[in-house]
Each structure stands twice: as structure tokens, then as C-alpha cells.
N, C-alpha and C positions, 0 to 999 in steps of 0.2 A: 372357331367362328362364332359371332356373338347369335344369340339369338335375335327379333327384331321384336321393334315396341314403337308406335310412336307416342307421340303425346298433345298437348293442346296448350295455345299461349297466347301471348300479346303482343303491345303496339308502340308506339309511337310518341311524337309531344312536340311542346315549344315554350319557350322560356317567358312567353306572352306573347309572341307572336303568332299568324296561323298560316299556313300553309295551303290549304283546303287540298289536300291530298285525299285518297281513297277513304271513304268513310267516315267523313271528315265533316261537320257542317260547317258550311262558309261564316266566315265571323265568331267559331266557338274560340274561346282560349284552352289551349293546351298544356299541360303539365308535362313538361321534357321527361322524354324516354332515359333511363341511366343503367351503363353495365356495368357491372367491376369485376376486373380481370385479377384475383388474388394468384401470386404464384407462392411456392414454399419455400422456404429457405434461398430468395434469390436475394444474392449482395449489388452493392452497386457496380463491383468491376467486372458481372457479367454486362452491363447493357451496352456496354461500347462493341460487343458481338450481337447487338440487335437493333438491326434499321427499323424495325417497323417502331418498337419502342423510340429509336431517337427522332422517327419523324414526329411522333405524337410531339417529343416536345417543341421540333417547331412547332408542329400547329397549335402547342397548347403552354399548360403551365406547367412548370419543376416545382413542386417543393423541395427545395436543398437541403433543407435541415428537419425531416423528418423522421421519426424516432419514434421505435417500439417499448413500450411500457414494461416489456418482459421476453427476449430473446430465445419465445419455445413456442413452438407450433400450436398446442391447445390453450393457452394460457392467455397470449396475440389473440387469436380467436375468438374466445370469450368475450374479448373489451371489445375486438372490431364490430359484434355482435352487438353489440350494449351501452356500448359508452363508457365502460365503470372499466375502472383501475382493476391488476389482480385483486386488490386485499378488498375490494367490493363484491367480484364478481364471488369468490372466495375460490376459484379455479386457480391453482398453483401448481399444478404439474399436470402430465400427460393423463394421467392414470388417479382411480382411487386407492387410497382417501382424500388426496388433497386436490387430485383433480381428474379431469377426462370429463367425457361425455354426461356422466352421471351425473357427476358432481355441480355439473355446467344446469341441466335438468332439474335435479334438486333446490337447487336455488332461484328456481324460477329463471332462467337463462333463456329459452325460448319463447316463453311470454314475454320477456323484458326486450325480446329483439326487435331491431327494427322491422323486419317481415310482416308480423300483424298488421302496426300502425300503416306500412305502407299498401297492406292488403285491403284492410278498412279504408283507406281514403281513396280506393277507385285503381291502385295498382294490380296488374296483374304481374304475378310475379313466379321465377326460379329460381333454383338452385341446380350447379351441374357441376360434381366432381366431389371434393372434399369439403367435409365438413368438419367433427368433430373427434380429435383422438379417443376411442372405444367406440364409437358407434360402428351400428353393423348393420347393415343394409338389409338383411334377413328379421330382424327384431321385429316381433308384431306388436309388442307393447301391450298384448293379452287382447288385439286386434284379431281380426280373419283374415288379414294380408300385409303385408310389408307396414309398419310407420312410418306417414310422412311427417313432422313436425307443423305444428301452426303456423301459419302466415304462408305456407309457400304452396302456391297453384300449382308450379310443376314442379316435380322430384327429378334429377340422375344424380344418385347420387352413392361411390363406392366407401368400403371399409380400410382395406390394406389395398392402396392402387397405386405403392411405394415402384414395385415392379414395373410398374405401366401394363403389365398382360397378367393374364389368367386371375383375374376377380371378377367380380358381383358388381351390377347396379341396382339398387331399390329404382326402377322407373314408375314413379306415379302409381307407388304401390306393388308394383311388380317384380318380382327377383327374377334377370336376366341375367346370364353368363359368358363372359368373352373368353378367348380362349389366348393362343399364342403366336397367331397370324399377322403378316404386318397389319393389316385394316383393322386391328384391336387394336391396335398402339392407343394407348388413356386418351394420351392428350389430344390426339387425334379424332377419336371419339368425339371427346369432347368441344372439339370445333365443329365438326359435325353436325351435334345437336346443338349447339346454340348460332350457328347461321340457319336452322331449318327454326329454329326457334324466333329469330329476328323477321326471318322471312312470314312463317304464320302470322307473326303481329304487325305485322308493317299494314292488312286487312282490316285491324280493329280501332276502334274509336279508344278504346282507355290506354293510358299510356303504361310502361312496363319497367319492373327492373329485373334485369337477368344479372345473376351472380355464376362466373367460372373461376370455381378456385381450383386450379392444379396441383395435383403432386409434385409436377417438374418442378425445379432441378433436385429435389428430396434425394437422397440416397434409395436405393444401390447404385446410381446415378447411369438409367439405362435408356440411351439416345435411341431414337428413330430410325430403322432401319437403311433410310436414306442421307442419313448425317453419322453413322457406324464412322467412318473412316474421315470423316470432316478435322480440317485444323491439324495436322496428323507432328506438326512442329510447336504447337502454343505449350506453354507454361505458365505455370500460375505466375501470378504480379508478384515481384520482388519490394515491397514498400520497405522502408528503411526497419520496422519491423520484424520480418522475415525472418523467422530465423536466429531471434535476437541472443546479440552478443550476449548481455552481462542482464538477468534478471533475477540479481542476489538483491535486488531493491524490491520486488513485488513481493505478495504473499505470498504464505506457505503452502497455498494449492500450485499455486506456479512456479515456486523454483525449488520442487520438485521435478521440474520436468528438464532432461538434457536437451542438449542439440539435438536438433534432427542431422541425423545421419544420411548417406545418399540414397540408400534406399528408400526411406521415408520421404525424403525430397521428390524420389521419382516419382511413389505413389500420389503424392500430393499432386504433380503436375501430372499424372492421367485421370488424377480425379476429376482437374479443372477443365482437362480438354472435352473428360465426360459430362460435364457442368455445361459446359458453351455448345455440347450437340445438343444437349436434352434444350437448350432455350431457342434454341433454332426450331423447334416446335410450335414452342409458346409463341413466336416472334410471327409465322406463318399464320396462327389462329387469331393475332390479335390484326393481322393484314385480311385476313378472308374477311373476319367479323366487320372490320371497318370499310372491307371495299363492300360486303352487302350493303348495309347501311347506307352508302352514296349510291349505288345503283337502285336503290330502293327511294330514294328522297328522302329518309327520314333522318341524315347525319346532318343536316342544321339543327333539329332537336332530342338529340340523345346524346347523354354526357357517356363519355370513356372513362374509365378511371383504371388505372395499372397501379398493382402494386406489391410487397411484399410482406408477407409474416413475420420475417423475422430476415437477420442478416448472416454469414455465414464466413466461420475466419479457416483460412486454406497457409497453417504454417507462420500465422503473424505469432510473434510472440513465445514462440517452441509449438505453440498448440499445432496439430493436425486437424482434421476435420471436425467440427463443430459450431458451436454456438453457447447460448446460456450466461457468454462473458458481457459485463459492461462495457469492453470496449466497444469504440466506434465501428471496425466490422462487423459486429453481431448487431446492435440497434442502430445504425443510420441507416435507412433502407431508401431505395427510391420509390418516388409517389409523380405519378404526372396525370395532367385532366386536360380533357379535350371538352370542347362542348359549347354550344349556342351562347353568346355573349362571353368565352374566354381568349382573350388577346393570343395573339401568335407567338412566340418565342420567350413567353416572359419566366420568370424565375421570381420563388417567393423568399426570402431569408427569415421569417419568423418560424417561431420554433411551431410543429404541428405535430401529433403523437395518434395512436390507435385509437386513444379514444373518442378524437375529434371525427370518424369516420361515420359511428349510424346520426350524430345531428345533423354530418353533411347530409347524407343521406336524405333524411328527413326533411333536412332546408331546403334542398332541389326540388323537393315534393310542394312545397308551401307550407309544412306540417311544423310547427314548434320540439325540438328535444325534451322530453320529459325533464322534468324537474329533477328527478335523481340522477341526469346524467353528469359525469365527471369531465369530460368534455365540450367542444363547443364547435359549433358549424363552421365551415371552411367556406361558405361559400361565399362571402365577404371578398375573400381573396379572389375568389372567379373572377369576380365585377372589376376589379382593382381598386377594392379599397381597404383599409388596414383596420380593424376592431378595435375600439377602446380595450386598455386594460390586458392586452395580450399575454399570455406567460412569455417569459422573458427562460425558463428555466423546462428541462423535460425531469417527469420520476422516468425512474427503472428498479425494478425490484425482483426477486428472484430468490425462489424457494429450492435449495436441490434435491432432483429428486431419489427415492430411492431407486437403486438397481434391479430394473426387470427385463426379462428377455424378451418380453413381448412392447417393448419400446421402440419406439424405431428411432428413440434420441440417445440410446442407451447408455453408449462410448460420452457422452456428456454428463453422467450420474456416476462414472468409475470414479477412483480414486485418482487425483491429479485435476477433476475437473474444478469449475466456482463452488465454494460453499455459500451458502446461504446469505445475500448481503439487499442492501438498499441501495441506491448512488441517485446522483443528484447530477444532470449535464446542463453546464448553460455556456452561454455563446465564448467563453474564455478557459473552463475548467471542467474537468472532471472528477467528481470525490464519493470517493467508493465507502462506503460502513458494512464491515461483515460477522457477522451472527457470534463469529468468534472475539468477537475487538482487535482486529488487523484492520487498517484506512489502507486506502489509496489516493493521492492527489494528483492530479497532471496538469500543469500550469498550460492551457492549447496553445498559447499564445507565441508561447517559443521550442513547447513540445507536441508538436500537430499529432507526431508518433505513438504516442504516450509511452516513450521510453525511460522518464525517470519518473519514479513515485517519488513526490517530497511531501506527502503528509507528516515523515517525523520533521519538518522544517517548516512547517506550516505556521503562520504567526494564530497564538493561542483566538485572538480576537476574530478570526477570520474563521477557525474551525468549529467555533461557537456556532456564526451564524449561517455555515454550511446544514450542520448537524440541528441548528435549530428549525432553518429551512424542510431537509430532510426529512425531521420528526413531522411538522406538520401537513406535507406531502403525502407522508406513509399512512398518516390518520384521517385525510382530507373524504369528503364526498361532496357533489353535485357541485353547488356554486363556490362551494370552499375550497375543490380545486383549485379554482383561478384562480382566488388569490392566491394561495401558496404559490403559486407558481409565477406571481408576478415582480419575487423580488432579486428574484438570477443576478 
């Protein structure tokens, strides 16, 4: 049983309109309340097992074509923090040297966060669940009580809460323990505190961002006691993929790999069924958090935002469980927004990446993106209008990392997983460059699957200005982003 804690929070807003709700002066203008629901490792063919997720997109916007800069839990992270591409943030794996929590720290990572700025401008702000690969909730920082990080008013926040039971919360400073009873379930938890959270602010005149990033669907992939037995016939998606026939055309990390065998197929298909209970949580937290919000008044002015880290391939390609690949199941993740001035059922087709996330952020606020940021605000799109100059192209890049047991990506660092590469995705192709000098090419146009690589077919003129693209991509910062990314 967990011990109890509570904590103290915020409020409310409007997109410039006002409401005059509780504590409210008649005729103030309000800055929209905004939450973001991060999950881990959730791909797009779990949301078709989650209504609350598909109602958000009626009520709101899809990006379709949004895409992870780097297909790993801490590394995602980092840029969603920041704005900056890995080779900015200089976070490239879970772990030091090359990355983790430290790494993130060292480089100024938590001053660089959105957090402060939106603390400084009148937000009051949390964090509830995950935060950064190494951190640990017990760490005082050479403090007299738990670390909470700058910019964030409230802390829950665990270290390994991979399990969903038996970890730590740093609360607001406080190290609490949950134990192994269904009412510890994480994620539950953490619906919990952030409907008692929504609810304390809904009282206050400053308007608030609350951040719930969860572990689910993260492996060991351990569902809710009330969804144990849910779906007891589903199997993973068979996409043309699957399984694949002949991948003597890929690299030499991958055709390494056999067939999956039936056993391997079965674990695959209980992994996915354990995949689709643990979101039946998430789907639950993001339906309470939204129905307080309406009962409250305050969901004309607080944006939603759902989304994922990273995406997650279940047997495309011979692979088993993981991630870290540039293919499309590992970086195209779903992104959807609800909130004060966004149209009902619309869908965006331009390309949007992790690191467009803390200028949204900030843009919702009224706040400007720092100048180093490598990204660009999304909230253009809210309104329904399109930004000059859009990348037409996403990066992905990706360091692998070394093997350690305290990973919880680990089986993604063995032998057989990506080595070390760059790629380059735009509305037509994919073209992969790896640390070894092996390419990959996949024409989408007529191979949506990316089941044939033709980069040895690729016309000389064409691979020039992928890898010319690429290079400047891989070295770009702040406004030089966009360009590089505008010639897809």
C-alpha cells in the first residue's frame, strides 16, 4: 500500500476568451490551461483499442505524419524537453556516457526546458510519472530531501515504474512507497493525482501545465488488474512486413536475423495483447482527466495533447520486440490535440517531429521558442493555418547503444539490433546512412512496407542530394533546422 502525500497546484485559462469562472475577474484574458499525456513506447496500431484516444480525434486534431527524431525513450525525451535534435541535446542513449539523465543535466537539459519559461510566465506547473532514464527519485542532489528539478511546482515523479508496482515517488520532495496491491497500479496512480490535480486548480486564477508521462505500454508489459484477461483472442497486426519473406536486400544488422519461428510469433502475439491491456489504462486516465475538466468548466480552455516517445515494432521485419529502427513503426507515432479554437475531426499532413513540442508548448503560453530551439510551434496548425517554409523532410538519427543490464531497452543494444546511422524521411522516401557505410532506400511511393532497399539502384544524382540533405540535417541548429529540412 503506498504511503499518502498530497500536494499543491493549478488552474485554468482561455485562448483569449474569458469565462469568469471561479476566481476568475470578469474581463481578465486568460492563457489556456494545457496537459500532455506522454505514453512510452506506444505505436500507432495500439489506438484503434482506445476510444478515448479516438474520440479526442474527433473532437480534435491528428497529426499523421508525426515523427520521432530518435526512436529511444531518453533521447525522445530530451528534444521533447528542449526542442534540440539528439546531436544538440548531446543525449544519445539511455545511459552514460552518451546519455541518461546525467548527461541530459550536464548539458544544461533542465534549465534549457520548457518548465522554467513556463513557470516564469505565471504557469503553475507538474510533472507526474516518468521522466528521465537514471533518474531516481531518492537523489537529493546534496539537498536535505528528494530533488525536484527547476521549473516544476509539483513533482510524482518514479525511477523504474517499468513494473507498474513496487517503486518510489519523489512527491514534492518526498520519497513515498507503493507497494503491490491493485490501487498501486502506476498508471492508476497517476490518474489519480492528476484529476486531484486538475481539480485543486480549476480554484486558481493562473492557468497550469500538468505533464503525465507513463511507463505503459513499456515492457515487462504488466496490465491492470482489471484488464489481466481482456482481448484473450487479439494478435499482433500482420502488415505485409510481418515476418518478412526475403531481407537479403537490408543491412547486415538485419539479415542476420531468421524467420520468426511459432513460438516466437506466439510470444509476439501475447506480448501485443499485453500491450492493448496496459493502454486500456491509459485510455481510462485520459477519459477521467477529460471528463473532470468538463465537469469543472474549465475544457473550453485547456489544451490536451496525447502522445508518444517513441514507436514500437512487434515482428515487422523478423525483428521482435523493440524499437531504435528507422522504420516507420518505431518513428511515426500518433500525436492528437484537443483544445479551445481546434476544429473537430481535422487531420494535419505536414511533417511535425519531437522537436516541435516545448515551442508548441510555449506558443500556447504566448511565450516566443528560444532562439536555439531546433523546432518550431505547431500551434499555427491549431488555428488551421499552414507556416511558411514548413519542412517538407523529418531527421532521425540514432547512436547504439552499449549493452547494459540495467537498460530497460536492453534487447535493442544486442547483437542483431541498428548500428549506428542517420536517415532522412520525406513524404516519398526513406534513406538510411549507417556509421558502417551500408544505405538503405525505400521508394514509399510503391513500397509503403519498406520491403525492398534499392539504394544499390539508386540514381548517383539523387543520392548526392539525399546524403547532402542528411549531412546538413545531422549539423543543423535552431533556424537552420528549417531550412535543411525544407528541401524533402
Amino acid at each position: 500500500m503506498a504511503a499518502l502525500l498530497a500536494g499543491g497546484c493549478s488552474d485554468r485559462s482561455a485562448p483569449g476568451t474569458v469565462h469568469g469562472k471561479r476566481g476568475t475577474a470578469p474581463g481578465a484574458a486568460k492563457k489556456p490551461n494545457i496537459i500532455f499525456v506522454l505514453t512510452d513506447d506506444l505505436s500507432w496500431n495500439l489506438v484503434a483499442h482506445m476510444p478515448q484516444v479516438q474520440r479526442m480525434q474527433r473532437d480534435g486534431l491528428t497529426f499523421d505524419e508525426f515523427f520521432m527524431a530518435d526512436s529511444l525513450c531518453c533521447t525522445s525525451r530530451a528534444t521533447i524537453f528542449t526542442g534540440l535534435y539528439p546531436h544538440n541535446t548531446k543525449v544519445r542513449t539511455n545511459f552514460p556516457p552518451l546519455g541518461g539523465y546525467q548527461v541530459f543535466e550536464q548539458h544544461g537539459g533542465e534549465q534549457n526546458s520548457f518548465a522554467p519559461a513556463l513557470q516564469k510566465a505565471g504557469y503553475r506547473t507538474a510533472l507526474l510519472g516518468k521522466y528521465m532514464n537514471g533518474y531516481q527519485p531518492a537523489d537529493t542532489q546534496g539537498g536535505a530531501q528528494p530533488y525536484v528539478p527547476p521549473g516544476w511546482g509539483e513533482w510524482y515523479v518514479a525511477g523504474n515504474g517499468y513494473p507498474e508496482y513496487d517503486y518510489n515517488l519523489n512527491e514534492n520532495g518526498r520519497l513515498v512507497s507503493y507497494g503491490h496491491e491493485p490501487q498501486d497500479y502506476l498508471t492508476d496512480v497517476l490518474a489519480g493525482k492528476g484529476t486531484d490535480f486538475v481539480r485543486r486548480a480549476a480554484g486558481s486564477s493562473q492557468p497550469f501545465f500538468m505533464e503525465i508521462s507513463t511507463f505503459a505500454p513499456h515492457g515487462p508489459f504488466t496490465p491492470a488488474p482489471r484488464y489481466a484477461k481482456s482481448f484473450p483472442h487479439l494478435k499482433a497486426p500482420r502488415p505485409p512486413s510481418f515476418n518478412e519473406k526475403d531481407v537479403g536486400d537490408k543491412p547486415s544488422w538485419l539479415r542476420k536475423h531468421p524467420k520468426l519461428g511459432k513460438g516466437a510469433i506466439a510470444r509476439i502475439d501475447e506480448g501485443f495483447r499485453d500491450r492493448v491491456r496496459m493502454v486500456q489504462s491509459v485510455d481510462d486516465m485520459i477519459g477521467r482527466i477529460r471528463g473532470e475538466l468538463a465537469s469543472l468548466g474549465i475544457d473550453r480552455d485547456t489544451y490536451v495533447v496525447f502522445g508518444s516517445d517513441n514507436g514500437f515494432h512487434m515482428g515487422e521485419h523478423r525483428l521482435a520486440g523493440g524499437k531504435m529502427t528507422a522504420f516507420d513503426i518505431d518513428i511515426h507515432v500518433p500525436y492528437v490535440v484537443t483544445g479551445p479554437g481546434v476544429g473537430a475531426g481535422r487531420h494535419v499532413g505536414a511533417f511535425a517531429q519531437n522537436t516541435d513540442l516545448a515551442p508548441t508548448f510555449l506558443g500556447l503560453a504566448g511565450l516566443p521558442a528560444p532562439p536555439s530551439a531546433d523546432g518550431r510551434s505547431l500551434v499555427p496548425f491549431l488555428r488551421g493555418e499552414t507556416p511558411g517554409g514548413w519542412r517538407q523532410a523529418a531527421l532521425i538519427e540514432h547512436v547504439k547503444p552499449p549493452p547494459s543490464r540495467d537498460d530497460p531497452d536492453q534487447q535493442d543494444s544486442a547483437p542483431g539490433a541498428p548500428t549506428t546511422y542517420n536517415a532522412i524521411r520525406t513524404s516519398d522516401a526513406l534513406y538510411v546512412e549507417y556509421a558502417d557505410g551500408e544505405r538503405e532506400y525505400y521508394d514509399l511511393r510503391s513500397d509503403p512496407n519498406e520491403l525492398q532497399n534499392t539504394a544499390g539502384r539508386l540514381p548517383e544524382q539523387r543520392r548526392r542530394e539525399l546524403s547532402n540533405q542528411l549531412y546538413a540535417f545531422v549539423h543543423c541548429s535552431g533556424q537552420g533546422c528549417a531550412a535543411a529540412g525544407q528541401t524533402g
